[in-house]
VEXKOLDREN-823979 format. One record per residue (C-alpha): residue in one letter; x negated, y negated, z. Coordinates in steps of 0.02 Angstrom, whole numbers, padded with zeros to 5 digits, m for minus. Example, Ala and Ser with C-alpha at 12.3 -4.5 7.8 and 13.67 -1.06 7.14 Angstrom:
  drendo      xx      yy      zz
       A  m00615   00225   00390
       S  m00684   00053   00357
REM end
This chain:
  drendo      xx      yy      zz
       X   00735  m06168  m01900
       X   00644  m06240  m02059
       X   00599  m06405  m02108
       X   00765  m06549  m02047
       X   00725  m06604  m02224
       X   00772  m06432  m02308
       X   00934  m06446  m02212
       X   01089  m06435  m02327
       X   01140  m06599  m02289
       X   00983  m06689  m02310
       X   00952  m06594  m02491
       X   01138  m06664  m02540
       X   01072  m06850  m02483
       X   00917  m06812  m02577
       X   01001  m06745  m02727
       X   01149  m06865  m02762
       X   01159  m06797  m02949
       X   01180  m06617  m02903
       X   01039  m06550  m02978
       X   01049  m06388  m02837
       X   01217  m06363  m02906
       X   01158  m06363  m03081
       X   01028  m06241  m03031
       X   01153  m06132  m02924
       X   01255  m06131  m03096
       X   01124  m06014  m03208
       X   01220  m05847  m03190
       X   01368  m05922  m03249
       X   01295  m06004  m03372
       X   01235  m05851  m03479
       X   01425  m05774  m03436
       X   01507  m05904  m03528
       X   01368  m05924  m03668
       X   01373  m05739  m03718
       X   01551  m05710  m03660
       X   01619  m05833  m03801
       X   01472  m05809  m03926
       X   01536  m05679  m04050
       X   01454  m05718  m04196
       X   01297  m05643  m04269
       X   01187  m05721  m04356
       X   01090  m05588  m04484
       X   00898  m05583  m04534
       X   00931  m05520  m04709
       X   00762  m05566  m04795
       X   00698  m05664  m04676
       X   00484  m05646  m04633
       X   00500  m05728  m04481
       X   00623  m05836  m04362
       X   00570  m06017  m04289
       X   00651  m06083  m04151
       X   00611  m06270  m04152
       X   00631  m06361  m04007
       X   00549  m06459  m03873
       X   00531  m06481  m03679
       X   00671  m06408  m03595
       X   00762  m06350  m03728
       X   00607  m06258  m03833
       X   00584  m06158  m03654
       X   00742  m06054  m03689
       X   00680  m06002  m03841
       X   00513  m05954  m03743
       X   00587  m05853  m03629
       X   00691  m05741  m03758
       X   00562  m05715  m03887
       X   00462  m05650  m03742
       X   00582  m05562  m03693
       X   00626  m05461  m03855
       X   00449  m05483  m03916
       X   00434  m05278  m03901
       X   00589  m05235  m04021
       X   00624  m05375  m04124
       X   00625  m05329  m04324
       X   00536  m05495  m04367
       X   00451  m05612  m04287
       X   00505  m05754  m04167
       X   00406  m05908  m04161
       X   00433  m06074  m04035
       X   00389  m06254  m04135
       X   00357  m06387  m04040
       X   00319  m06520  m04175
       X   00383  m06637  m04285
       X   00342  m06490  m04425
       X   00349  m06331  m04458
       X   00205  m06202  m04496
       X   00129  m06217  m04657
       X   00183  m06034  m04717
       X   00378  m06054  m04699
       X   00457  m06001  m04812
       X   00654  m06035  m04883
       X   00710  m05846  m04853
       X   00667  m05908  m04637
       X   00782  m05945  m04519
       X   00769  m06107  m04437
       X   00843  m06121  m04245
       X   00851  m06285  m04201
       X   00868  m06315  m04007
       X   00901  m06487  m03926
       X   01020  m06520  m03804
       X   01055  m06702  m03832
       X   01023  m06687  m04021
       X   00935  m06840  m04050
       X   00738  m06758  m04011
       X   00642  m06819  m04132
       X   00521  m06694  m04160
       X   00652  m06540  m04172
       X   00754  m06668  m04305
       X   00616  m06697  m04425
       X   00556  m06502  m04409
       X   00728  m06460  m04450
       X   00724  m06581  m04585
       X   00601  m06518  m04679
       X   00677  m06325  m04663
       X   00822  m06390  m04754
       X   00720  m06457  m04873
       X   00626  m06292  m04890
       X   00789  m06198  m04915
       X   00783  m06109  m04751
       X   00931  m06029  m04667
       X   00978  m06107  m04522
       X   01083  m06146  m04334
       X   01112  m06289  m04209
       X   01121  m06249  m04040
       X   01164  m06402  m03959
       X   01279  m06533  m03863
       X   01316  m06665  m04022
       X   01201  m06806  m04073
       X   01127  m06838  m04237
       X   01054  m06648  m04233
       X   01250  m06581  m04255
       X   01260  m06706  m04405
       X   01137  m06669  m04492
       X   01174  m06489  m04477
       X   01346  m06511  m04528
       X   01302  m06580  m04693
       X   01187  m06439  m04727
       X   01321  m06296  m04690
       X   01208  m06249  m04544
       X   01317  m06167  m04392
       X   01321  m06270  m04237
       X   01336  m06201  m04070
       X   01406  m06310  m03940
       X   01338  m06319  m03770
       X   01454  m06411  m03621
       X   01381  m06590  m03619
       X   01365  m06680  m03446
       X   01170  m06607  m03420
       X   00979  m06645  m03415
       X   00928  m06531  m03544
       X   00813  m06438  m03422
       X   00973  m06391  m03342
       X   01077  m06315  m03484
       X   00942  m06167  m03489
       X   01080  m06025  m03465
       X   01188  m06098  m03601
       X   01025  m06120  m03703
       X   00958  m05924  m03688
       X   01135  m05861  m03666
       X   01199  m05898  m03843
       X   01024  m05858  m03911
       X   01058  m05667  m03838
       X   01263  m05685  m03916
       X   01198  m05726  m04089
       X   01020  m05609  m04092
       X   01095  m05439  m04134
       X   01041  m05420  m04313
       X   00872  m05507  m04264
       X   00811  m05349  m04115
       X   00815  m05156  m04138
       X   00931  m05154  m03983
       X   01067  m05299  m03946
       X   00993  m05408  m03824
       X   01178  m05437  m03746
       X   01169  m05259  m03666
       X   01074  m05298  m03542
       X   01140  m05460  m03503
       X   01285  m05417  m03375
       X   01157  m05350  m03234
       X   01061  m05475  m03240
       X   01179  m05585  m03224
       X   01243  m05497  m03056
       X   01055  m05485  m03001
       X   01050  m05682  m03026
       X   01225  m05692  m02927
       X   01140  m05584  m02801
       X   00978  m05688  m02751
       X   01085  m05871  m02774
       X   01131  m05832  m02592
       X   00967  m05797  m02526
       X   00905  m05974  m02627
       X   01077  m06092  m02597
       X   01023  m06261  m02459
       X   01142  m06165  m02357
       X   01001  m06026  m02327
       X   00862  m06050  m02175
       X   00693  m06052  m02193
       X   00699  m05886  m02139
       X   00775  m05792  m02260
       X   00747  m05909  m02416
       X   00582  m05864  m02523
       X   00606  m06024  m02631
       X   00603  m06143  m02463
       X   00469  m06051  m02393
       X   00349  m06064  m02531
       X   00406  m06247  m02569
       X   00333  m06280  m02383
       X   00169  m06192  m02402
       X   00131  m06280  m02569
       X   00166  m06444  m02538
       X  m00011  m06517  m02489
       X  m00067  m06439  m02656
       X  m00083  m06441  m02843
       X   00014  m06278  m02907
       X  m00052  m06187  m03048
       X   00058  m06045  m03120
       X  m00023  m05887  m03164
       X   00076  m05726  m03281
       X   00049  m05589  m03416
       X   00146  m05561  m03544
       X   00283  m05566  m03543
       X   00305  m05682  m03379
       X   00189  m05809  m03460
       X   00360  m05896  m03538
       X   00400  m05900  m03358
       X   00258  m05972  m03276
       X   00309  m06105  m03423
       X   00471  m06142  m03351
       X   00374  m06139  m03174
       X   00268  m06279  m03208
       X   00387  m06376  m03324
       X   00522  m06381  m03140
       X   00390  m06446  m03038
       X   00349  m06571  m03154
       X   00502  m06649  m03188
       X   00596  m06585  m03027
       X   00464  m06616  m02898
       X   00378  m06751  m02997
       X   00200  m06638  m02977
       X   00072  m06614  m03080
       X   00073  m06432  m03112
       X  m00006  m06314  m03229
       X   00020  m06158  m03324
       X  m00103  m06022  m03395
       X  m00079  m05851  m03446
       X  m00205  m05681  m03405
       X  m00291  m05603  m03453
       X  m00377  m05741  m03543
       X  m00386  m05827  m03378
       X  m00512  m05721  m03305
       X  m00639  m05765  m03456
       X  m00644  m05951  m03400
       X  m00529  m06007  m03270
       X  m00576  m05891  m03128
       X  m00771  m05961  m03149
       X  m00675  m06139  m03077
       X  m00577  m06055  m02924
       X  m00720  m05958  m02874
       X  m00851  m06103  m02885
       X  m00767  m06263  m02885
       X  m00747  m06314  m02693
       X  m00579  m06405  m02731
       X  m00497  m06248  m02754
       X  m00430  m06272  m02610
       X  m00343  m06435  m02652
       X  m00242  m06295  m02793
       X  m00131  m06140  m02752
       X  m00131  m06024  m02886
       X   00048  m05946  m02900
       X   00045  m05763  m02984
       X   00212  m05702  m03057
       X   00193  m05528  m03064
       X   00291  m05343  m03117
       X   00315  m05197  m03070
       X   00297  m05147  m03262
       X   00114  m05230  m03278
       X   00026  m05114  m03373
       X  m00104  m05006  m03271
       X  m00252  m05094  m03354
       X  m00168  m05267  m03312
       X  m00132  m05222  m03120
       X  m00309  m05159  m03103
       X  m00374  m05332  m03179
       X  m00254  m05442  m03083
       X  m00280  m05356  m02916
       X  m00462  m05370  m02915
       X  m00440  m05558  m02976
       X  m00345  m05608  m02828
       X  m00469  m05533  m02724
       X  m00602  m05626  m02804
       X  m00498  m05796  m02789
       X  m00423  m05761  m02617
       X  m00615  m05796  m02525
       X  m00572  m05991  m02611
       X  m00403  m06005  m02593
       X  m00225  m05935  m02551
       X  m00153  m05835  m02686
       X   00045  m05828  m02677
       X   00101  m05676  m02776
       X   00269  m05673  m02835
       X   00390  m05533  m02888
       X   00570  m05497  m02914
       X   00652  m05333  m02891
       X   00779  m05336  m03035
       X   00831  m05175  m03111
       X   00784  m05219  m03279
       X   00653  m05327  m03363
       X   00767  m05474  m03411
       X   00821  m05481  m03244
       X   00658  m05487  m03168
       X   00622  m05624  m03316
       X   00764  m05726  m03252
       X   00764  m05689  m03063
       X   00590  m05760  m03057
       X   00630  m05919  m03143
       X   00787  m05942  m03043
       X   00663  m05954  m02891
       X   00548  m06082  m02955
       X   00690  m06189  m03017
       X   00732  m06184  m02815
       X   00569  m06194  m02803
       X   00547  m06365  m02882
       X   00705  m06425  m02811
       X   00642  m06394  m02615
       X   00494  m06468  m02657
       X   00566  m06638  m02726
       X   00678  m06649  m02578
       X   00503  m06618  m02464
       X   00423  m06753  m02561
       X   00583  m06878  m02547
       X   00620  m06895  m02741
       X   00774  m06871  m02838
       X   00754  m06710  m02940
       X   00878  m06769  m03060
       X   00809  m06928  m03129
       X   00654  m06942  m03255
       X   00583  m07116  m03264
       X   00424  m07097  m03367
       X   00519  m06981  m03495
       X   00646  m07137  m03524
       X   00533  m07263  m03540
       X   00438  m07178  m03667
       X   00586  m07122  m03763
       X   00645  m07308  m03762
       X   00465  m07367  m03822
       X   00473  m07238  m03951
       X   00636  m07281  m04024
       X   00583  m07470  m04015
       X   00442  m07413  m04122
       X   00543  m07325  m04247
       X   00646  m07488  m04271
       X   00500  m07594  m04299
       X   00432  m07462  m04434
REM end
């Protein structure tokens, strides 16, 4: 028996807005998104390709350019500001992600790329983003609305794969359909309806709840460990942190070996079976090193393929975050602080 309050009852009284079903909904998410997404979208002269976004929407495109970082024919950049890089360029192609459409940043960024000339696509639910779009003969790709934006992450990534096959030296589609089995797979081991037992993402919710998680990865899992710390924070209402090796072990590690209140923090590893054998020699003797501090909870999927593994581990921490808001006795769904300041921001904008 686990916790009464990881019970599948108690998480539905917890969760009145259904965020575990939105979760539970991730697999079929990427279906439908690459199922209906024919079109291709082709790199022609393009130097590079910038997918502008921000918060839960910029962290698809995080988790596919890491994911084809290693056979795409350009490069793949995430903006998160209200501009873009000083070096694009008109022959670019702009990817402008916002679920709701009316992100301010990811507007004015994609403002100025039309201004530049650039090339460009929508990928969102409607709002001001799929007007302005519209008028510049930009392609808009709907997304079902009805969901936080942290939510509509298959959608996001899924028509990101559908429309990528000019962009990558292999189409990024191929490999979709196992992992979307592999994700249909684990969502049994993960539903409320699983015990403690037999359900990693209740399990690990449990052992860090006292602490402060930080969320370790290499390459390219750091996108990952993104998404990780992103869940908690809205989801669990946590601070949580992020931070990719190897550079960790040239500062970070000093603090977890020498700063007593390590043990206040769990470091949370995301690991592969693919790590490079430099990268498991470094990482091994680094949890070694932090494990006389603190407990080190390494994590790693078994998906056949690396996308799978990519998405299998962030289907777990988005469990992961949900187990631990229901622990803590918050809503996962709502996100007070992030309304207010969008309201202060547009009453800003009015006064201007």
């Amino acid at each position: 028996m686990g916790p009464p309050m990881l019970e599948p009852r108690t998480v539905a009284k917890l969760d009145p807005g259904g965020m575990r079903d939105i979760i539970a909904s991730l697999p079929d998410q990427i279906a439908a998104a690459t199922r209906a997404r024919a079109t291709r979208f082709a790199v022609d002269e393009a130097q590079r390709i910038f997918l502008v976004g921000m918060g839960g929407s910029a962290i698809a495109g995080d988790v596919f350019a890491a994911w084809v970082a290693d056979r795409s024919k350009v490069p793949i950049q995430v903006v998160r500001d209200y501009r873009l890089p000083s070096y694009a360029r008109s022959e670019d192609i702009l990817v402008a992600l916002s679920y709701s459409g009316n992100t301010e940043e990811t507007l004015a960024a994609t403002a100025q790329g039309i201004k530049l000339g650039c090339r460009g696509i929508a990928i969102t639910s409607g709002g001001r983003l799929a007007d302005l779009a519209g008028k510049s003969d930009f392609p808009v790709f709907d997304i079902p609305t009805g969901l936080p934006p942290r939510g509509a992450f298959g959608h996001l990534f899924g028509i990101l794969a559908a429309i990528s096959g000019d962009w990558t030296y292999s189409d990024p589609r191929a490999d979709l359909d196992e992992a979307v089995a592999h994700l249909k797979s684990i969502r049994e081991q993960l539903r409320p309806e699983s015990g403690l037992r037999s359900n990693r993402a209740k399990a690990l919710a449990v052992r860090i709840q006292a602490t402060v998680p930080i969320v370790y990865a290499a390459p390219p899992f750091s996108a990952i460990a993104r998404r990780w710390q992103t869940q908690l924070n809205e989801n669990s209402k946590v601070l949580a942190f992020s931070s990719t090796f190897p550079e960790a072990d040239h500062n970070e590690l000093v603090g977890w070996v020498e700063d007593a209140r390590a043990r206040s923090h769990r470091p949370i590893l995301l690991r592969d079976r693919d790590e490079s054998a430099e990268m498991r020699r470094q990482l091994n003797i680094t949890v070694s090193l932090i494990s006389k501090k603190t407990k080190v909870e390494e994590i790693q999927d078994d998906g056949p393929t690396l996308v799978s593994r990519m998405l299998g581990t962030l289907f777990l921490g988005d469990y992961v975050s949900l187990y631990l808001a229901i622990l803590r006795r918050v809503d996962p769904m709502v996100l007070k602080p992030i309304v207010a300041l969008k309201a202060k921001l547009a009453a800003a904008r009015r006064k201007d």
